[in-house]
C-alpha positions as CSV (number, residue, x, y, z in Angstrom):
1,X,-8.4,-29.7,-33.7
2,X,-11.0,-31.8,-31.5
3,X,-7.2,-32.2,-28.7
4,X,-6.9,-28.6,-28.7
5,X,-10.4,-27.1,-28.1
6,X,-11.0,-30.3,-25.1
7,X,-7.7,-29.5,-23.7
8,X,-8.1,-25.7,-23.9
9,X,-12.0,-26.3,-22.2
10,X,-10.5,-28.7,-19.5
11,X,-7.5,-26.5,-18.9
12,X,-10.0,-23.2,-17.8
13,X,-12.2,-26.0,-15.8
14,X,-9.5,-26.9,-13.7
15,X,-8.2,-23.6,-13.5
16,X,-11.8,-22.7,-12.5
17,X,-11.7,-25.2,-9.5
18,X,-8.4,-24.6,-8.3
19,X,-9.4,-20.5,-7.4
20,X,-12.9,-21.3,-6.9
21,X,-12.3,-24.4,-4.0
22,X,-8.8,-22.7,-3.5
23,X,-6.7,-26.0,-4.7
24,X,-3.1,-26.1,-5.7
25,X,-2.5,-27.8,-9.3
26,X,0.0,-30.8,-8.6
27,X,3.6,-30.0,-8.0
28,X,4.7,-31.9,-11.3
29,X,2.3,-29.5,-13.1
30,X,4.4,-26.2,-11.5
31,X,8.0,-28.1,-12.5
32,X,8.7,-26.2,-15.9
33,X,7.9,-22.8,-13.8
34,X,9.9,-23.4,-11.1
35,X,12.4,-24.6,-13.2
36,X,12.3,-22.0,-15.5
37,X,12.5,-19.0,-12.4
38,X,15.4,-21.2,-10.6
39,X,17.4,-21.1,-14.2
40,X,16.6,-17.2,-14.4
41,X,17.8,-16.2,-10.9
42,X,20.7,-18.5,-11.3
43,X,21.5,-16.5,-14.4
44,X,21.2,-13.1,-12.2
45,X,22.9,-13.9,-9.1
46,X,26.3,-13.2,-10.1
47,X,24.3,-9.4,-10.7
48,X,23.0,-9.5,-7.3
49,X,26.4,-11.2,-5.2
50,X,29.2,-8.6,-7.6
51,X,30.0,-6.1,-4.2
52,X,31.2,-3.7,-6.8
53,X,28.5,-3.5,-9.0
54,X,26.7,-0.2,-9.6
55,X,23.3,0.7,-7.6
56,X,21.0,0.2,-10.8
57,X,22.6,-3.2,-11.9
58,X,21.9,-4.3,-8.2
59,X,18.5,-3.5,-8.6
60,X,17.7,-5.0,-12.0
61,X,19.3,-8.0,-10.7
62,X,16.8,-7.8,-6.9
63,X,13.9,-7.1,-9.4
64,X,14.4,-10.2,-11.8
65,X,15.5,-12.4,-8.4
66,X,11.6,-11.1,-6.7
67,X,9.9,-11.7,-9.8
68,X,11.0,-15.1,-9.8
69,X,10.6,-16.0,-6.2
70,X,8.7,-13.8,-4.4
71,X,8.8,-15.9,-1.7
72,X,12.4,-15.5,-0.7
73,X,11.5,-11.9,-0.4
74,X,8.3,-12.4,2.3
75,X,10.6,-14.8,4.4
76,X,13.6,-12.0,4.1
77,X,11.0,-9.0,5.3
78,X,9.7,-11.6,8.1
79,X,13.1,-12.4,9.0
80,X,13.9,-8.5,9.6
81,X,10.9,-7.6,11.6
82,X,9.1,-6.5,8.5
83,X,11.1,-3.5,7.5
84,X,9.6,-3.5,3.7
85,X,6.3,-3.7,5.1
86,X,6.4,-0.8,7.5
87,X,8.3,1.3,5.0
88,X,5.1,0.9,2.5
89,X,2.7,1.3,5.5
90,X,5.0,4.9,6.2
91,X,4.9,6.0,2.2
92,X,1.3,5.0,2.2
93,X,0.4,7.0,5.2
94,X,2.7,10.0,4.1
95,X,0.6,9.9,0.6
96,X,-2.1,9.9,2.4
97,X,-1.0,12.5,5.0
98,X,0.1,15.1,2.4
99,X,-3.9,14.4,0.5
100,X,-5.7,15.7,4.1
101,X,-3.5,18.7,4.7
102,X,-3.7,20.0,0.9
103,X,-7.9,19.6,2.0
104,X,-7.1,22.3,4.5
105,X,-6.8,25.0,2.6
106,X,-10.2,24.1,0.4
107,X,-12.1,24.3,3.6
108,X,-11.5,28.2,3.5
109,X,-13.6,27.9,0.4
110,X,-16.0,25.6,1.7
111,X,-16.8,28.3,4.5
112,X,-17.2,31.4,2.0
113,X,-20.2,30.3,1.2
114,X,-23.2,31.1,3.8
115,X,-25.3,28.0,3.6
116,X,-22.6,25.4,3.9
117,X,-21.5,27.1,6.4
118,X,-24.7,27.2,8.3
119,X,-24.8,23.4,7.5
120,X,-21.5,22.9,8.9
121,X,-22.1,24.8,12.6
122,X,-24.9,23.2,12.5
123,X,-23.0,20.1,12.1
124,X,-20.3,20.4,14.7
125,X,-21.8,22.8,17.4
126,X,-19.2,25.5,16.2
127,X,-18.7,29.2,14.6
128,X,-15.1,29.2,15.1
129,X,-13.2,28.6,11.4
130,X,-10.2,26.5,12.9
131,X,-12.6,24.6,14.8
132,X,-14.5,23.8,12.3
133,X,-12.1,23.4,10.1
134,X,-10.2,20.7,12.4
135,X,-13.9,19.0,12.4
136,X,-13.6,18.5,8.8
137,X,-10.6,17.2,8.4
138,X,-11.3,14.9,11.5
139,X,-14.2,13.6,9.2
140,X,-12.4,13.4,6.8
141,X,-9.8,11.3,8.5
142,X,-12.3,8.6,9.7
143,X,-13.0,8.5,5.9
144,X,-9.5,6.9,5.3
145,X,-9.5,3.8,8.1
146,X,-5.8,3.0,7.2
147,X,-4.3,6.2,7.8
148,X,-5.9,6.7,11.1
149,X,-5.2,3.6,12.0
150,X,-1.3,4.3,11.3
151,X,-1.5,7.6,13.4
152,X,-3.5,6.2,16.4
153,X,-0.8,3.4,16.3
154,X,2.5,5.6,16.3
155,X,1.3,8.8,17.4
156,X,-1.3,7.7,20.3
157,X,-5.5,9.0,19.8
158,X,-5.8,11.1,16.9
159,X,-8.2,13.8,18.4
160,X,-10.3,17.1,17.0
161,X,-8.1,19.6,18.7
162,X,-4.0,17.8,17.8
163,X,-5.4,16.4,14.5
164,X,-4.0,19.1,12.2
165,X,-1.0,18.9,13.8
166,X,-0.5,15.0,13.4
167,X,-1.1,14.7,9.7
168,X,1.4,17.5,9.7
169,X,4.1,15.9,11.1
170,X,3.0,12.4,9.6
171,X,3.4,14.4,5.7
172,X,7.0,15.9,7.0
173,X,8.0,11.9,7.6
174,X,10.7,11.5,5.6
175,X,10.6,8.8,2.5
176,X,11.6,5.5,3.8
């Protein structure tokens, strides 16, 4: 019993150091995992290589293959120029698109009532409702660093006067 609770308190020490001081374990210490994922994707490649297999047997088999060595998939995407990673940039921005344009419609709310109102020309120098409605979602916008980001990177500045129009056409994108 005295093995099991030292070898249990210097297993979460070492554990401890190696993600504190950001330390690998030895390699002889990964062997039965590596083994273990090299057996399992060996077992699914036949899955993955079968030309006439059907879509969702292909995509169990990519699934078990990335569990297992993830690795393989960041040297593929690199490889390509990095297709996976700009398609999950795209559906993030998209998401993220589609969020600010269904706040559109809310600002009509927002602007029924006097005082915010008052607080918001005020604000932005402006009586206009599209203007002030473009202000909005502009702040809004600078609210969400990524997305803008995305936009000022494709599309060129993101501005107060083409910003409704941008995250419309960046919500139309189609899914990757």
């Amino acid at each position: 019993m005295l093995k099991f609770f030292t070898g249990t308190a210097m297993g979460a020490l070492l554990a401890f150091v190696f993600v504190r001081f950001g330390l690998e374990p030895p390699a002889i210490v990964k062997l039965p995992e590596k083994l273990k994922a090299n057996l399992v994707t060996t077992a699914v490649e036949a899955d993955l290589y079968d030309l006439n297999a059907a879509g969702d047997v292909h995509e169990r088999a990519l699934k078990i293959y990335f569990d297992n060595r993830a690795g393989d998939a960041a040297k593929l995407d690199a490889a390509a120029g990095h297709p996976f990673l700009a398609a999950l940039h795209r559906e993030r921005a998209r998401r993220e698109a589609r969020e600010l344009n269904a706040a559109w419609s809310a600002y009509d709310d927002v602007l029924a009532r006097p005082a915010l109102r008052a607080t918001l020309e005020r604000k932005y120098g402006t009586s206009k409702d599209d203007a002030l409605k473009r202000a909005m979602l502009m702040d809004a916008l600078g609210k969400g660093a990524f997305l803008k980001a995305w936009l000022e990177r494709g599309r060129g500045e993101v501005t107060v006067e083409n910003v409704r129009a941008v995250l419309v056409g960046a919500a139309k994108l189609p899914p990757p």
